[in-house]
Structure formats: structure tokens, C-alpha cells
C-alpha positions as CSV (number, residue, x, y, z in Angstrom):
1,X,0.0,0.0,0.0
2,X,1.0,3.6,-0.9
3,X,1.2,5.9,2.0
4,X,-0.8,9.5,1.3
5,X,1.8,11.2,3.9
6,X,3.4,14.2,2.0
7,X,7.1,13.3,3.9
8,X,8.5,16.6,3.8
9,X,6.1,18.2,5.8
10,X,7.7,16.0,8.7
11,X,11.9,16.1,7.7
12,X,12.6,18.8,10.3
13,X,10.4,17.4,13.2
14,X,11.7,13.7,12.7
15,X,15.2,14.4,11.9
16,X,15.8,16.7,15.4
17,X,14.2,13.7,16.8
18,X,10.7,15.6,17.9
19,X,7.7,13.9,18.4
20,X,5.2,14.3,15.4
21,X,1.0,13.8,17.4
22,X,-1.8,12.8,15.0
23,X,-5.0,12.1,15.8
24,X,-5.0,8.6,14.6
25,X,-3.2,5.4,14.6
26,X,-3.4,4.9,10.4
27,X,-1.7,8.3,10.2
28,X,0.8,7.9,12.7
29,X,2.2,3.8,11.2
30,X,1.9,6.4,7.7
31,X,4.5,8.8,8.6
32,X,6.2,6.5,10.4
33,X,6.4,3.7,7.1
34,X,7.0,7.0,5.0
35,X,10.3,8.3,7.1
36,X,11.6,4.3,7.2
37,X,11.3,4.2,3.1
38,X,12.6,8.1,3.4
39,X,15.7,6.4,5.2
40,X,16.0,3.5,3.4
41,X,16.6,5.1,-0.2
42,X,18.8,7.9,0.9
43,X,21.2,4.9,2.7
44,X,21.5,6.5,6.1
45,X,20.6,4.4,9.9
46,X,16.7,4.2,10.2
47,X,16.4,6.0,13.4
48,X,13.1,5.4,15.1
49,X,10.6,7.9,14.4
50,X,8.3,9.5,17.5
51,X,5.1,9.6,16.1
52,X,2.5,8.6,18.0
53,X,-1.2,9.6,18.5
54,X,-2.4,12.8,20.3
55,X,-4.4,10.8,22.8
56,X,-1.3,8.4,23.5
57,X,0.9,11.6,23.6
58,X,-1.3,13.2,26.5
59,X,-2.1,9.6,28.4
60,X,2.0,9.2,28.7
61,X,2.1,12.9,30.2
62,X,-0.7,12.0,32.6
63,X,1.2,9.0,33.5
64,X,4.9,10.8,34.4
65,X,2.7,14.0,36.3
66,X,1.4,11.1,38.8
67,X,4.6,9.0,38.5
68,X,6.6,12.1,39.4
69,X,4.0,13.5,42.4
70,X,2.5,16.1,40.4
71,X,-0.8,14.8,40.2
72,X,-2.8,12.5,42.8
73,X,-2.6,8.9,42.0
74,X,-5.1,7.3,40.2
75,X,-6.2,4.7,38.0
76,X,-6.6,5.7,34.2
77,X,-9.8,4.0,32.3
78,X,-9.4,2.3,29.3
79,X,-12.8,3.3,27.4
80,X,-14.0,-0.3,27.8
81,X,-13.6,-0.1,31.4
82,X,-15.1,3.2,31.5
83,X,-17.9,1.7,29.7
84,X,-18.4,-0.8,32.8
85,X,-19.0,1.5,35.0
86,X,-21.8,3.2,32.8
87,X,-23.4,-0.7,32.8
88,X,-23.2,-1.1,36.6
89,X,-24.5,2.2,37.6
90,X,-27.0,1.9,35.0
91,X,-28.3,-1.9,36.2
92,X,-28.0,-0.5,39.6
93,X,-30.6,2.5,38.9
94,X,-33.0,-0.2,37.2
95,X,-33.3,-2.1,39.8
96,X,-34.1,0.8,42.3
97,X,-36.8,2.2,39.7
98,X,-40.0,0.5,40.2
99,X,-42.2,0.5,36.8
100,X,-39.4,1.4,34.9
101,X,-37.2,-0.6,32.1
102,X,-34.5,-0.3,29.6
103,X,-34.8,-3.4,26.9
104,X,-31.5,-2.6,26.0
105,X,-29.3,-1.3,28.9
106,X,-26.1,-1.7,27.4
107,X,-27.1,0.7,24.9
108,X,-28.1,3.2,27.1
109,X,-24.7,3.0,28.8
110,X,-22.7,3.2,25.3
111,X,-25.2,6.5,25.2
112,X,-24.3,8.0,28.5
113,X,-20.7,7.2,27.9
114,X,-20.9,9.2,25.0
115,X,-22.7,12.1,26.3
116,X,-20.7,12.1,29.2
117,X,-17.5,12.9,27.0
118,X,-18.9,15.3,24.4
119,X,-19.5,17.2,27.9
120,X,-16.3,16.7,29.1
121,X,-14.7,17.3,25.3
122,X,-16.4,20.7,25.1
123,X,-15.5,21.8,28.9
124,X,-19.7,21.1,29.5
125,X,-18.7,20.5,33.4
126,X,-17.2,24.0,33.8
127,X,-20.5,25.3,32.9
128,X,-22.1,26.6,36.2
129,X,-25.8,25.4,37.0
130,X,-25.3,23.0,33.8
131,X,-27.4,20.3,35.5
132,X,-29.9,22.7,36.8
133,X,-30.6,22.8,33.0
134,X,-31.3,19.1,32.6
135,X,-34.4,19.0,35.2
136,X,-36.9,20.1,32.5
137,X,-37.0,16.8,31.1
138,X,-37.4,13.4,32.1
139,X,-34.7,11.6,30.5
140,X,-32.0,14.5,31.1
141,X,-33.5,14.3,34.7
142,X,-32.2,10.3,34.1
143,X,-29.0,11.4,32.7
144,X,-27.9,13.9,35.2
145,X,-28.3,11.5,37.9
146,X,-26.6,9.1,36.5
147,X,-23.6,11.5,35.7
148,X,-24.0,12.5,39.5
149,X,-23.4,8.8,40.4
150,X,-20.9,8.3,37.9
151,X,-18.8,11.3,39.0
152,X,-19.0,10.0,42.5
153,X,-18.3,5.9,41.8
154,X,-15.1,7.7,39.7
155,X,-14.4,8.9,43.0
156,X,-14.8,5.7,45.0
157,X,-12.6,3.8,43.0
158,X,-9.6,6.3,42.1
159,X,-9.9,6.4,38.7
160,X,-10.2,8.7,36.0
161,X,-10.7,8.9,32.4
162,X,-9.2,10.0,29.6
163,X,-11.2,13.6,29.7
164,X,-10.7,13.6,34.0
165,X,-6.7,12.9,33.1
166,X,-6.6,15.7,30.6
167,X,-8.6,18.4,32.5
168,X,-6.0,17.1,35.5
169,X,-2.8,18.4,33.1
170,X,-4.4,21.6,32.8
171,X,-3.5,22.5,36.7
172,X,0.1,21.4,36.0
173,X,2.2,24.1,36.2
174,X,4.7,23.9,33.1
175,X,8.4,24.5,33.6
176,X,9.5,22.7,29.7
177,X,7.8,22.6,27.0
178,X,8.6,20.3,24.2
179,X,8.2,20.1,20.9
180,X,5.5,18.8,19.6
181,X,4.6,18.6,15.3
182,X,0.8,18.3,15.4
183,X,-0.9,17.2,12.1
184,X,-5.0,17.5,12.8
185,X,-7.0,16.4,10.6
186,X,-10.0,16.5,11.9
187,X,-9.5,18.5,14.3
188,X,-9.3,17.8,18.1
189,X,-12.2,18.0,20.6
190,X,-11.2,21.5,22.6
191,X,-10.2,19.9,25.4
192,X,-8.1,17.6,24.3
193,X,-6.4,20.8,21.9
194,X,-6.3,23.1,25.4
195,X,-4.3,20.4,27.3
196,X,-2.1,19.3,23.8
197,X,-1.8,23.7,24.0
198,X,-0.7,23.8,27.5
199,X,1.7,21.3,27.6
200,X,3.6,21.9,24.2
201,X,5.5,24.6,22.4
């Protein structure tokens, strides 16, 4: 397969050896396939590239900030685990509600998740009296108790996601910055471009 990476947008980050962010794992093996055939026909050592994915990128931060103190320790969600949670609290708040069933739970969790992170993507939790706005309905009366109990099982367990991690690097204070090549296409949620902002030069 041909690679659609145009190579020399990249020579100066990968040749100082700075790390090149996409927001995608296809793009990131393209570069990365494109600087080894870039190597390989001008003769020289294949050095290893950094490229890696924008979501990976900020993860590894989060994991050195509580590795090195700066952050409290916690446990970072994989998005299935994530999803578990959802289906627990979920099945839990069934069986409380009397006259009152999902036929397909799981799917309302996979819902929540999701609505959960466009909130978090979009800085929706910073928004005062947001869940004042959600009693005017039944099912957003559902939903913002269920992100209530979330929130708080999150906090039971010491764990964060990947939005919770990323809204946790924006309290860092930032003595380095290095740099970072970002090629976004699409582009990033606004969180996820605030902490990428933040931490980079």
C-alpha cells in the first residue's frame, strides 16, 4: 500500500528527533512507514521515528505528572472499562426504579458514555448550573443523575478517564515545553487541543 503522507512536511520534526502527534493510529504507522522508506533510499541508519497519536501523547504525560508527584494517584480508564461503570451504575438505577425498564441497557450505557465525553470534550462540566438545565425533562432528569453517580463511583474507585486525566494536566504548572509537530485532521475535541496547548511549544 501507498502511504498519502506528504514526507517533507515532517523532515525537520523527525530528523531533530521531535515527536510528530496525530490524531490517529493509520496516520501515525503512515508517517512512520514513510520516514523508514525516506531512510532507506537515501542509505542512512533508520532512526526510530516518534510519532505517536495525540491521545497516547497526552495519556503518557498524565502518566509521568502522577509517576513524578504532580498529580494525585489514580487509575486511568481504558474506554472499555469506562464503559463498565456506565453498565453497573446503570443496572444499579434499574433495579431501584419500580415500573421502569430499559430493553436494552447496554445501549443506554454506550449513550451515557458518550454524552458524558462530548461534555467533558467541550468543557460542558465547567459550565455553572449545567445540571440545573437538565431537570426540565425526564430523560435528562435520568441522565444527570446518572452522571452524578458516575462522577461519584469515579471517585470511590480512584480512577479517572481520559477527559478527567486531561482536565487534571491543565492544573500542572509547566516549567518545559517540548516540541510537539501536530498534524490534525480533523481537528481535536477543545479539550483535548487546550491540554495538547498547554503542555507543548
Amino acid at each position: 500500500m501507498r502511504a498519502t503522507v506528504d514526507l517533507p512536511l515532517f523532515l525537520p520534526l523527525l530528523e531533530s528527533g521531535a515527536c510528530i502527534v496525530t490524531p490517529g493510529k493509520r496516520l501515525a504507522r503512515e508517517i512512520t512507514e514513510s520516514w523508514v522508506r525516506h531512510c532507506e533510499s537515501a542509505g542512512s541508519v533508520i532512526a526510530t521515528p516518534s510519532v505517536t497519536t495525540v491521545d497516547s501523547w497526552l495519556e503518557q504525560a498524565w502518566s509521568r505528572a502522577v509517576e513524578a508527584g504532580r498529580l494525585p494517584p489514580s487509575r486511568l480508564l481504558t474506554p472499555q472499562q469506562d464503559l463498565a461503570v456506565w453498565q453497573q451504575l446503570i443496572r444499579s438505577d434499574l433495579e431501584e426504579r419500580i415500573g421502569f425498564s430499559l430493553t436494552h441497557p447496554r445501549a443506554a450505557a454506550q449513550r451515557a458514555q458518550a454524552a458524558w465525553n462530548k461534555l467533558m470534550m467541550h468543557d460542558g462540566a465547567g459550565l455553572k448550573d449545567l445540571w440545573l438545565a437538565f431537570q426540565y425533562d425526564d430523560d435528562c432528569q435520568v441522565f444527570s443523575e446518572w452522571a452524578r453517580r458516575y462522577s461519584a463511583r469515579l471517585s470511590e474507585l480512584g480512577a479517572v478517564t481520559r477527559y478527567g486525566a486531561y482536565q487534571q494536566l491543565l492544573t500542572l504548572s509547566v516549567t518545559e515545553r517540548p516540541t510537539v509537530g501536530l498534524f490534525t485532521v480533523p481537528d481535536l475535541p477543545p479539550l483535548t487541543r487546550k491540554a495538547l496547548d498547554h503542555l507543548t511549544s
